[in-house]
Every structure is written in C-alpha cells, then in structure tokens.
C-alpha positions as CSV (number, residue, x, y, z in Angstrom):
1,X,14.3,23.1,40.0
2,X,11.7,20.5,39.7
3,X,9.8,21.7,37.3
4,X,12.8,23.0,35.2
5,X,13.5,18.8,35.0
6,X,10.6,17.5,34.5
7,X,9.7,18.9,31.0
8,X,13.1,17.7,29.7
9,X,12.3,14.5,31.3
10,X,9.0,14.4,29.4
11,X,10.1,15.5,26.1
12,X,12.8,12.8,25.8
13,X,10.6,9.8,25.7
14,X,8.7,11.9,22.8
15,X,11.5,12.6,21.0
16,X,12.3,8.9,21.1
17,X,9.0,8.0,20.4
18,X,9.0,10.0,17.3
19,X,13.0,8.9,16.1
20,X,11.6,4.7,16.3
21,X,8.5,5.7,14.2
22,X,10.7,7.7,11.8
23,X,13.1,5.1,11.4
24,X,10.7,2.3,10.7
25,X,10.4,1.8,6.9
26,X,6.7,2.3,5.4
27,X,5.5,-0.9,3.5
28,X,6.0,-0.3,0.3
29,X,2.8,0.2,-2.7
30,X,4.0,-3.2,-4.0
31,X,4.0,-4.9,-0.4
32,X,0.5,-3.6,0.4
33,X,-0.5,-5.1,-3.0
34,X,0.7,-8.5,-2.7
35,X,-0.6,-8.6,0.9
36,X,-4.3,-7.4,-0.4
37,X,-3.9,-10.0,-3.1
38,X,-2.8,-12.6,-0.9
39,X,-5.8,-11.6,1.5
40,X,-8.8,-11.5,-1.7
41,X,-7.2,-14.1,-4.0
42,X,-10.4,-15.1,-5.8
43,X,-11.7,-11.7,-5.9
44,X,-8.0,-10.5,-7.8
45,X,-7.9,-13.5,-9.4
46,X,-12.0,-12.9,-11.2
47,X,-11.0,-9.2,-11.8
48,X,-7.6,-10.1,-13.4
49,X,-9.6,-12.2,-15.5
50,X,-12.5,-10.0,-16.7
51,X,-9.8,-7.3,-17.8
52,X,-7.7,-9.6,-19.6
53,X,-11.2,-10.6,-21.5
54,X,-12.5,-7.2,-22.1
55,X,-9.0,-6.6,-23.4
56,X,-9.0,-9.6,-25.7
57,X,-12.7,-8.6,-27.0
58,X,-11.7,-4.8,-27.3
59,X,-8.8,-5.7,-29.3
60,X,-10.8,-8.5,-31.6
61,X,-13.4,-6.1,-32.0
62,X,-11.0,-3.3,-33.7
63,X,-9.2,-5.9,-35.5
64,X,-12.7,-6.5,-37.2
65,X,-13.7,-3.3,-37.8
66,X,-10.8,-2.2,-39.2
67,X,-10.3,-5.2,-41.6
C-alpha cells in the first residue's frame, strides 16, 4: 500500500510544478526588446543611427538618379 501512495504523492508536486510554470506569462518580443535596449543603449542607439543614414543616402541617391 506504500508504494501504491507514494507515486501519487510524487506526481502531485510535478503536476504543480508544471500548472505555476504554465501560468506564468512569457515576456513578451517587445519586453525582451526594451530590456536589450535598455541593457546596450549606445550600441542601439549607433545602429539606429547608421540605418536611419544609409536610409537617408539610399533615398538621396535615387532621388538623383532619377532626376
């Protein structure tokens, strides 16, 4: 009879281990984002800048060509 209670008795902290991590919402991809931001500011902030560059000289560079 011991051994007939003592699975039971092991699968219920389990199966509450497994409800607390179901129930737990995941960060969201916006979160995570901020929080990396927030983490490399000056490396965001250099990239953000060398986009918005390239983007500005891209579009220049058509606007010339196409004149």
């Amino acid at each position: 009879m011991n051994n007939l209670s003592s699975p039971a008795q092991n699968s219920e902290p389990k199966q509450i281990e497994t409800n607390v991590s179901t129930t737990e919402p995941k960060p969201s991809y916006v979160k995570l984002a901020m929080r990396n931001m927030v983490r490399k500011g000056a490396t965001s902030l250099k990239h953000f800048a060398l986009t918005t560059i390239a983007l500005i000289g891209i579009l220049v560079g058509l606007a010339y060509l196409t004149r």
